[in-house]
N, C-alpha and C positions, 0 to 999 in steps of 0.2 A: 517347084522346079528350081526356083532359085536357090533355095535351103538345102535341095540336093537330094530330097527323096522324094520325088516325081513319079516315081511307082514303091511307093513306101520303101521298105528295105530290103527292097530287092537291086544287089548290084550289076547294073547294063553297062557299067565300064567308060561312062559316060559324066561330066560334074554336075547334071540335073539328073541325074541318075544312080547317084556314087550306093545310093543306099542308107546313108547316116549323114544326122546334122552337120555341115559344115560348120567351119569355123567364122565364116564371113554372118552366118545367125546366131544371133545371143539369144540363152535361154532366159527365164524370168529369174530364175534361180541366181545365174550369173550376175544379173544387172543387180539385184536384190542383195548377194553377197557384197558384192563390190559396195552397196549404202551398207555395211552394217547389220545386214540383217542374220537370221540363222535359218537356214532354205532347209525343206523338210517336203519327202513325196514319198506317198504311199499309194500304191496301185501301178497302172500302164507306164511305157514311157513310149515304144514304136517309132521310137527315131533313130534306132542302131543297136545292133546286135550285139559287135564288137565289144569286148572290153576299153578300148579307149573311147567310149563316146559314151559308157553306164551315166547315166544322174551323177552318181560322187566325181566324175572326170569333168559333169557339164554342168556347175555351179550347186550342187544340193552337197550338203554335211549329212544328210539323213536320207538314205533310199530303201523300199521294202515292196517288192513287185515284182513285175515279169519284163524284159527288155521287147519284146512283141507285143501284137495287139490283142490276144484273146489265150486262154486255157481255161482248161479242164476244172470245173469248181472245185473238186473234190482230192487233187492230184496233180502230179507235175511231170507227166510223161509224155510224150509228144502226143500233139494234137494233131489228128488225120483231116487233111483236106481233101476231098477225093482220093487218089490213090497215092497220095503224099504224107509222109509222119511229117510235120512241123514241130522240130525242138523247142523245149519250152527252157526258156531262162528263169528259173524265179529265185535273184536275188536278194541279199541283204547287207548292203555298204561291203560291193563287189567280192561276196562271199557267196557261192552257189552252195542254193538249200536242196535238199533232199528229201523233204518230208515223207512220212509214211502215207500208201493212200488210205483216203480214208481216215483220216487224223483231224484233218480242218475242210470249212467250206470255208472261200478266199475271199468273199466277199467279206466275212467275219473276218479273217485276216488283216482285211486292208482295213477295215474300221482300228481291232486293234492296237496296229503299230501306229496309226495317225495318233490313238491316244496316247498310246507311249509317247511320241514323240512330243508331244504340247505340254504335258507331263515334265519332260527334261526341259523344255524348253519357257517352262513358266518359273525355272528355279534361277532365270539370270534376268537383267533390266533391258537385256540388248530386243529389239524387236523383232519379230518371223516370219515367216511365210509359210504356210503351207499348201501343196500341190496335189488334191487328194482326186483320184483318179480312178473311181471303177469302173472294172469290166462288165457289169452286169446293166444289160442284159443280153452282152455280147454272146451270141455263140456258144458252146452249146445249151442249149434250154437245161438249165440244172438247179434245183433246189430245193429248201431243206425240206423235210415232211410236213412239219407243223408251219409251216408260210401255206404252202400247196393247198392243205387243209382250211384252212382263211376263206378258199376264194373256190371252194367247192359247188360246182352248182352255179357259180353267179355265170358262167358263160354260155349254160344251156342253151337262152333264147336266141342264142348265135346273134351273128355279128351286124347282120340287117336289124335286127329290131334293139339292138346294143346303140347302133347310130341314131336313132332314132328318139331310144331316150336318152341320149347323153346332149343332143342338139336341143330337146326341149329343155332340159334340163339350166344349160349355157343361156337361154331366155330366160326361165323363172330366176337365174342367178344375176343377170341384167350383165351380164359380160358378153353376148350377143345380141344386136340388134333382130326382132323377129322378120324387118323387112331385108335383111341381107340373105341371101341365098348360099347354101352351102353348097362347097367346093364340091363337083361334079364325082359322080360314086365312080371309084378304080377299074376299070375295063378290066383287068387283069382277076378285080374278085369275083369269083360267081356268088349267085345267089345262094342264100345261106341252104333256103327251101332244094335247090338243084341237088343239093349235096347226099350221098348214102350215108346210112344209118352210119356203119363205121368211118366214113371220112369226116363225118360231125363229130362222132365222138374224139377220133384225135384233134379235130383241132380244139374243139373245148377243154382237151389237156392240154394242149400246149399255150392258149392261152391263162390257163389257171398258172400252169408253172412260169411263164414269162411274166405275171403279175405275183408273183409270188417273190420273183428274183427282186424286180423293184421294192416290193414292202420293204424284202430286207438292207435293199441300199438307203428307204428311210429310216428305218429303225439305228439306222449306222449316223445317219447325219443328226438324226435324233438325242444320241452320246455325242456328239461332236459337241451340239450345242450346250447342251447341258457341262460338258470340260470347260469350255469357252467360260459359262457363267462361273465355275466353282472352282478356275484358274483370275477369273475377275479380269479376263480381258475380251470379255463379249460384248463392252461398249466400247471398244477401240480395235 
């Protein structure tokens, strides 16, 4: 509320409400710039829609994203909320992209231009920042074949007996104590056994493919690091 989007970016016409960053909050970017540094984000930003408040207006040299919080993996067409299309921004250094659908998965994208950007950014002595920001696995469940494929099958034994060995599991790995009690099961989950044949099988896909999305946001942090090493600033 004090930064002025108190119901994200939506404007109630109101200064805890305006819908975008105010000016009385400094971004990292900002404060960052102002030491010298070279500000770089790739992914979300969901602190204003507008043109005067994109990353390149609010302390970043380097932007490649979307000005909201979620779309479409595959496309940049408005994302349906219920019965609302929500426009998608996906910019690059306040240049609205149009890409073909079906061209890119965005999680690939935002890995990317992060390396582009480390890239430019390892060819000067000045120090960076970078803001690396995915969507995934925001909204919609999307991803690629060959991730999906990975994790076929591992969520059969549904989500009861998934808890069950991931907590023994947390013991053998000595990162939980076995006399702690785990956090009380969600009233809201049914039992996995309750469920019909077809309501199991969907959520064992959508758990395959929301494990699928993560892989790919490691796989992305996975060349991050390896840049870092082969730019020679992974120890600093």
């Amino acid at each position: 509320h004090k930064a002025g989007i108190g119901y994200f970016t939506v404007n109630l016409g109101l200064p805890a409400y305006q819908g975008y960053l105010n000016r009385e909050s400094l971004t990292l970017g900002e404060v960052l710039k102002e030491g010298g540094y070279t500000t770089l984000l790739s992914g979300k930003w969901h602190v204003g829609d507008d043109s005067t408040v994109w990353p390149n207006q609010r302390g970043f040299d380097q932007f490649y994203g979307i000005t909201g919080g979620g779309a479409n993996y595959f496309d940049a067409g408005p994302l349906p909320l219920g019965d609302v299309q929500h426009p998608v921004n996906l910019i690059e250094n306040n240049r609205k992209l149009s890409p073909a659908a079906n061209a890119y998965y965005f999680t690939e994208e935002i890995t990317d231009h992060a390396l582009q950007y480390l890239s430019q950014a390892a060819t000067s002595a000045e120090p960076f920042f970078l803001y690396l920001a995915y969507t995934a696995p925001h909204w919609p469940l999307q991803a690629l074949p060959e991730d999906i494929a990975r994790y076929k099958g591992r969520y059969d034994i549904g989500w009861d007996s998934l808890r069950a060995e991931r907590l023994a599991r947390q013991v053998s790995l000595g990162v939980r104590d076995p006399r702690q009690p785990p956090a009380p099961r969600d009233e809201d989950v049914p039992d996995w056994a309750s469920l019909t044949y077809d309501e199991q099988q969907l959520w064992k896909a959508k758990m395959e493919v929301y494990a699928a999305m993560l892989d790919r946001v490691d796989q992305g942090i996975g060349k991050l690091l390896d840049k870092l090493r082969s730019i020679q600033r992974y120890d600093n």
